[in-house]
VOBA-1610 file (N, C-alpha, C; in pm, whole numbers, padded with zeros to 5 digits, always signed):
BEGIN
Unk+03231-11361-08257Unk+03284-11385-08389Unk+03201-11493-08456Unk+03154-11471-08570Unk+03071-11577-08622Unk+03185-11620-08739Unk+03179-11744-08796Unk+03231-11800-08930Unk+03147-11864-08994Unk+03143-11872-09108Unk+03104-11949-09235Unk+03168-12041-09301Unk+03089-12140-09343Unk+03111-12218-09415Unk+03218-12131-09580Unk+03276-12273-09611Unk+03395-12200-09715Unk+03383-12322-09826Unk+03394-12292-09914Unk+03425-12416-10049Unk+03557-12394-10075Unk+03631-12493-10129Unk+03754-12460-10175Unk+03691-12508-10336Unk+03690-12381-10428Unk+03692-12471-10516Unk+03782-12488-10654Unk+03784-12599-10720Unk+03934-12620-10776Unk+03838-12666-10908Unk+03914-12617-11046Unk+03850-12613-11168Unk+04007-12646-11221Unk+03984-12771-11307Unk+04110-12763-11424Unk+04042-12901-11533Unk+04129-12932-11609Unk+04063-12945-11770Unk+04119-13076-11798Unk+04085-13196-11844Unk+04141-13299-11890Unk+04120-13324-12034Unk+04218-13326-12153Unk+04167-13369-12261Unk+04016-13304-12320Unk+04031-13143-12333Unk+03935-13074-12324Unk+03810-13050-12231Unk+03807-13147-12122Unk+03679-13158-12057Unk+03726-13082-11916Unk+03599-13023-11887Unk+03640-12902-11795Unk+03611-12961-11675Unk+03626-12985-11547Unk+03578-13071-11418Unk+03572-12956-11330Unk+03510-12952-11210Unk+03467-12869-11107Unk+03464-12986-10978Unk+03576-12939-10889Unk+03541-13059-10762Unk+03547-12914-10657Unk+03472-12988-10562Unk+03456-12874-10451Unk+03458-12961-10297Unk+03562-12853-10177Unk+03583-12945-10120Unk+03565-12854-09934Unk+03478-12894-09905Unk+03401-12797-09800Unk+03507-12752-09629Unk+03483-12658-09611Unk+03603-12617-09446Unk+03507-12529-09372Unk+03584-12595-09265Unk+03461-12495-09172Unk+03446-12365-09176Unk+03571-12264-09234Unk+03607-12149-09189Unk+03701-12131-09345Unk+03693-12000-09354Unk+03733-11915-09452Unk+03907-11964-09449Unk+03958-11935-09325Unk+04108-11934-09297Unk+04139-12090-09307Unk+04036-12178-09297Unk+04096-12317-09283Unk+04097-12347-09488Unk+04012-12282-09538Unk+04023-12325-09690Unk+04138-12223-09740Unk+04172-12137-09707Unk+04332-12047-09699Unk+04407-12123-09712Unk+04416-12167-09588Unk+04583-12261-09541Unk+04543-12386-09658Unk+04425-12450-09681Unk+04461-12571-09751Unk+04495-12518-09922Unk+04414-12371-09968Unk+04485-12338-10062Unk+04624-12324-10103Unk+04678-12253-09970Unk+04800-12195-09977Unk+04940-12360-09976Unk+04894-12501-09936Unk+04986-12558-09909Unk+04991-12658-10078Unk+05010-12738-10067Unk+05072-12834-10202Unk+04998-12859-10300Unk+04846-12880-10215Unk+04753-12940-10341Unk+04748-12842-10490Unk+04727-12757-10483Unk+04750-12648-10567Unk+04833-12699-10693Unk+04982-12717-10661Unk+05088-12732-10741Unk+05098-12885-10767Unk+05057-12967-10710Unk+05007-13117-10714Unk+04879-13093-10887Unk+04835-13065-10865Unk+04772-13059-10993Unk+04761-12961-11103Unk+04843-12879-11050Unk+04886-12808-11144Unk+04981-12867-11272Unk+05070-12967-11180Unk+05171-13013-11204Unk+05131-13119-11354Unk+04982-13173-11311Unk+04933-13280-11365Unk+04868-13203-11508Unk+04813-13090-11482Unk+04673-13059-11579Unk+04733-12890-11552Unk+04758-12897-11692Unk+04782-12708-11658Unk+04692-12606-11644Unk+04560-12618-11709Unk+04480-12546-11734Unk+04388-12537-11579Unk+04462-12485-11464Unk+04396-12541-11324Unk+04356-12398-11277Unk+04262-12377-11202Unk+04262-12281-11103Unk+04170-12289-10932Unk+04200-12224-10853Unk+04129-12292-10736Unk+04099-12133-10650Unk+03980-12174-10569Unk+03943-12030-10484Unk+03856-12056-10424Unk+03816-12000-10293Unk+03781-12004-10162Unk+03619-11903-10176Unk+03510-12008-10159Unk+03401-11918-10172Unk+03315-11914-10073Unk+03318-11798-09938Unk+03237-11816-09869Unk+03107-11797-09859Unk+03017-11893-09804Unk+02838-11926-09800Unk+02807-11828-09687Unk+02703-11782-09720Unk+02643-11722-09584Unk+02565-11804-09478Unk+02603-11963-09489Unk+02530-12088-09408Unk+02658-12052-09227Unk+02578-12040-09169Unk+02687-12028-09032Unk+02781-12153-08990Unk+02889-12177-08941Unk+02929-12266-08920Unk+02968-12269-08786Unk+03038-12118-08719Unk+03042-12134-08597Unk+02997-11987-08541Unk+02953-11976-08402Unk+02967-11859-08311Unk+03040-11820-08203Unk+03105-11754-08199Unk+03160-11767-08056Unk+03146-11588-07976Unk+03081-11635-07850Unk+03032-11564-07786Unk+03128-11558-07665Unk+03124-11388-07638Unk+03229-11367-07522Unk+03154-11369-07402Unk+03251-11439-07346Unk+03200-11538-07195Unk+03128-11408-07117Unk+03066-11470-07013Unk+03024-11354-06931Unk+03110-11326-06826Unk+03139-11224-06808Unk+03228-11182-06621Unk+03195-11211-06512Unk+03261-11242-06476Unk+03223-11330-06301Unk+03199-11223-06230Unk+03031-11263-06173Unk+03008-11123-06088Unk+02907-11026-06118Unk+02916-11085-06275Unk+02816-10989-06330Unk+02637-11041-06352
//
């Protein structure tokens, strides 16, 4: 199983000015779960004009290789 690098990235607007922060996970599913929990509605709450999304890089982050069989 290989994974990639993931951006979370989150776009919303202050007093017309548009901001872009981006905030890096090792893995697709780890920028998921941090989408899916509070931060989201934390600034939503603040700045309405918000939106946020998960963009994966084709930079590798992990591999995982199935062990070899004993014996073999």
């Amino acid at each position: 199983m290989i994974t990639f690098f993931t951006a979370l990235v989150l776009n919303y607007q202050i007093h017309d000015q548009q901001f872009e922060n981006v905030i890096w996970f090792e893995s697709k599913r780890h920028c998921r779960e941090a989408m899916e929990s509070d931060i989201y509605d934390l600034v939503h709450e603040l700045y309405e004009d918000t939106s946020m999304r998960c963009v994966e890089t084709t930079e590798v982050s992990k591999v995982i290789r199935p062990r070899a069989r004993p014996g073999s």
